[in-house]
Structures are given as structure tokens and as C-alpha cells.
SEKOL-433626 format. One record per residue (C-alpha): x, y, z; residue in one letter. Coordinates in steps of 0.1 Angstrom, whole numbers, plus 5000, padded with zeros to 4 digits. Layout:
! residues N
XYZA;...
//
This chain:
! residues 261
541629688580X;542429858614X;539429738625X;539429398616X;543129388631X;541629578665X;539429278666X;541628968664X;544529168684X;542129258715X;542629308742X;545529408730X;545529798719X;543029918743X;543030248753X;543530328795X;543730578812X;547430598822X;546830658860X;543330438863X;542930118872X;544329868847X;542029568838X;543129218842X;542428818832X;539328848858X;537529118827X;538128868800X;536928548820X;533828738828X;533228858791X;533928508781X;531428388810X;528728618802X;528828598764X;527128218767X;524428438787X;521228498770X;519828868768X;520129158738X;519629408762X;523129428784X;524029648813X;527929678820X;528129848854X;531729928859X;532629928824X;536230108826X;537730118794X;534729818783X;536629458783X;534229338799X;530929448777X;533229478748X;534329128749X;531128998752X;530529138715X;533428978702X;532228658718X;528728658714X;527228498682X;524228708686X;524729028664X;521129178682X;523129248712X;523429588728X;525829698757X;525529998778X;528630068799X;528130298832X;531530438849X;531930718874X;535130798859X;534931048829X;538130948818X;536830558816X;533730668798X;535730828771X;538330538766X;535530278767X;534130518734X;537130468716X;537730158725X;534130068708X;535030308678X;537930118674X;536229758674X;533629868649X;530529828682X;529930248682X;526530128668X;526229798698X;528429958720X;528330288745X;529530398774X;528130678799X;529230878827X;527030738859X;527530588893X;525630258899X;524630398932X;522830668915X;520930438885X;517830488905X;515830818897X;518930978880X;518131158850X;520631048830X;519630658844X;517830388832X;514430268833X;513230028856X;513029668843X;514729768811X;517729468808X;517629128801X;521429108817X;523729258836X;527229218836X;529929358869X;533229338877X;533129538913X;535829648937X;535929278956X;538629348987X;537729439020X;539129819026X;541429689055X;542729379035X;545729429008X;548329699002X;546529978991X;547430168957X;548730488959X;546730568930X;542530698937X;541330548909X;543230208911X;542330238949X;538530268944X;538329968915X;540029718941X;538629768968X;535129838984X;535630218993X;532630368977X;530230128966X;530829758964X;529129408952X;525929548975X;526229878952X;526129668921X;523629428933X;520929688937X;521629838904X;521129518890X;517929398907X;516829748896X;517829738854X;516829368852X;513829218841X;512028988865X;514428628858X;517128858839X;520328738849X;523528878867X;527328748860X;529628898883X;533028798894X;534528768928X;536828658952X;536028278965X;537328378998X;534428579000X;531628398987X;529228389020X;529028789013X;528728728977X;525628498991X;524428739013X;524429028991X;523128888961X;519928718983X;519129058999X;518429158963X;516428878954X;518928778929X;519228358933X;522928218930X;522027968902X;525927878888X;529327928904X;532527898882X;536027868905X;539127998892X;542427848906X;546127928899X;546327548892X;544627218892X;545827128927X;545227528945X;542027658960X;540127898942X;540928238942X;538628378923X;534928258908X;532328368882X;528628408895X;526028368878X;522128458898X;518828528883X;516328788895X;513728608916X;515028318903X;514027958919X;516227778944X;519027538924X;522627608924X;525127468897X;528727438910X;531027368883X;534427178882X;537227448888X;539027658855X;542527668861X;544727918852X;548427788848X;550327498842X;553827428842X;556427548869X;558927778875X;560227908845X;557927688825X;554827848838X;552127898813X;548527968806X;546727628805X;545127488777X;541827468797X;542227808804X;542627938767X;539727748753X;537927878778X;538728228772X;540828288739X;541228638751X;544028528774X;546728438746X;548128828750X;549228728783X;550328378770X;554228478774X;556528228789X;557628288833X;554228418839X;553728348874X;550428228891X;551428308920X;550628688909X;547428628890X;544328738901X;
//
């Protein structure tokens, strides 16, 4: 029973570390993105308490499907165990203490070649754009401190099987280094989702989607927007929620786009 009602209530009821970085709507449009993926073999690099990986359980019809969750954070690691404990995915599920700039000849790593997908939701703002948390670990998940997309790229090109595929998401303001990084690790930009506030705003945000020596051929999708409504009768749009059902615990009346990101 609690673990039928952990299911239908996420994301609601994960466990966080109090004073680490708090996920947001970016982890469940990813999950949501990448569960559509093919690949039973899944790499979650990042993983933080595990919206992202364990979303993509929830989501996926494919019952095969395996996650492995690498964090630097030990207190990440632990809460992305019990959140999977919690969900009933201990058995599809697990997370382990590892920095993706280490997944290469670690002996705690991964082999070479070993995932059909990986998954990444990396630090994505410059470190002299933004107000900068006064918390480390908030600091260090927002923005590109110690290890960044080109961090997360490598460890990608270096889990994935040759045309294994990598969902990531990312700021749109930033997209030409999204480009750059990705082709440096011969991982081809084959589908790019935007995300705006609304119908008529630019895109703040996007899901990527690149495969490992993939063939030249981008997809760009019409945008996914966020809100509808104004002022005080701002809410999540119906676009949105089909999209990505996870959203409805942030479905609340006088949520404002102007602070989503």
C-alpha cells in the first residue's frame, strides 16, 4: 500500500537532503523526455535524490529497464536509495557514490561501452552569471564550478554504446555550447525540445536528445509551454501536463512563470 501510494503521489514524498540542491520541473521534463528513449541499460549521471532515473521507471512501459544513478554527493546517493526503496525499483533502481569526471578507469566505474542511454541533468549556468547560492551543494548543481555539460558529455561518449543515445537538458540561451560540447564528443544533436514560460516567450530551457556517432539530421520540435493564464490565474498548461503528468504537484493556483526554470 505505501508503495503503490509512493507511486501515484511522486514526486511528491521524496526524500532530499535538507541543505542540497532541490530538484525542479527541468528533472521531471527530462524523465518524461527520456522514458520515450529506447535502451534497458540506463546511466543517470547526476542522479541527486533520482527524479530523473526514477521517473523514467514510472514512465517507461518497459519493465527490462535498469538505472544506475552516479552522484558525488554521499548524502544524494543515500536519498536516491530510499527514494527507490520507497517506489518499489531497489531491484531496477541504484544509486552510487562517483564523480562523472572520474567514470573512466575508476574502480568503482563502469565499463566501457556498457549503456544503451544516458540520461543528465548538469549544472547549466555560467559561474559568473546568476546570484550564487550561499549553499556548496546548491552552488555546485547550478552552476558549472566543477564539472559541467563537457564533464557529462565525456562520461557519456564513454558508458554508451556506439548509436546509444544521450538526453540532457539545458539552457536555450546556450545552445551553441550545448553544440559544441556535445560534437567534440561525437555525440550528434539528433532532436531539440524548447521549453517556454508560455506560448508567446522564448525558450528558456530545452531537452536534447544526440546519439553517439550518430549521422547528421536534426529534429527541432514545436515549443512545450509551461503556463497559461495570467496574474493570479497562472497555471500549468494543459500541453504541459500531458506532456509530463509529473507536474500536477506543482499544479497550484498563482504559480508564476516568471520564476520557473
Amino acid at each position: 500500500m505505501k508503495q503503490e501510494s509512493a507511486r501515484q503521489n511522486f514526486p511528491r514524498g521524496l526524500v532530499q537532503p535538507p541543505n542540497g540542491f532541490r530538484f525542479g520541473a527541468d528533472a521531471l521534463l527530462l524523465a518524461c523526455f527520456a522514458a520515450a528513449l529506447p535502451g534497458r541499460r540506463v546511466l543517470d549521471c547526476g542522479t541527486g535524490c533520482g527524479p530523473v532515473g526514477l521517473g523514467m521507471l514510472l514512465s517507461g512501459e518497459d519493465t527490462q529497464r535498469t538505472v544506475l544513478g552516479l552522484d558525488k554527493d554521499p548524502q544524494m546517493v543515500a536519498a536516491a536509495n530510499a527514494n527507490a526503496d520507497a517506489l518499489g525499483f531497489s531491484d531496477r533502481f541504484a544509486a552510487r557514490l562517483l564523480d562523472v569526471r572520474e567514470l573512466r578507469g575508476h574502480p568503482d566505474g563502469i565499463a566501457p561501452e556498457s549503456m544503451d542511454l544516458v540520461v543528465a541533468n548538469p549544472p547549466y549556468r555560467h559561474p559568473d552569471s546568476g546570484r550564487r547560492p550561499p549553499s556548496p551543494g546548491r552552488d555546485a548543481a547550478r552552476f558549472e564550478t566543477d564539472g559541467g555539460l563537457d564533464a557529462f558529455a565525456a562520461a557519456a561518449a564513454y558508458a554508451l554504446v556506439n548509436r546509444g543515445r544521450f538526453a540532457c537538458v539545458h539552457l536555450a540561451e546556450r545552445l551553441a555550447h550545448v553544440v559544441t560540447s556535445l560534437a567534440a564528443r561525437n555525440l550528434e544533436i539528433k532532436r531539440i525540445l524548447p521549453i517556454t514560460p508560455r506560448r508567446d516567450a522564448p525558450a528558456k530551457q530545452m531537452l536534447v536528445l544526440a546519439r553517439k556517432n550518430g549521422r547528421p539530421g536534426l529534429r527541432l520540435d514545436p515549443p512545450l509551454a509551461l503556463y497559461e493564464g495570467q496574474g493570479a490565474h497562472t497555471r500549468l498548461s494543459q500541453q504541459a501536463l500531458r506532456y509530463c503528468p509529473f507536474l500536477a504537484c506543482n499544479a497550484g493556483p498563482g504559480t508564476s512563470a516568471d520564476t520557473a526554470e
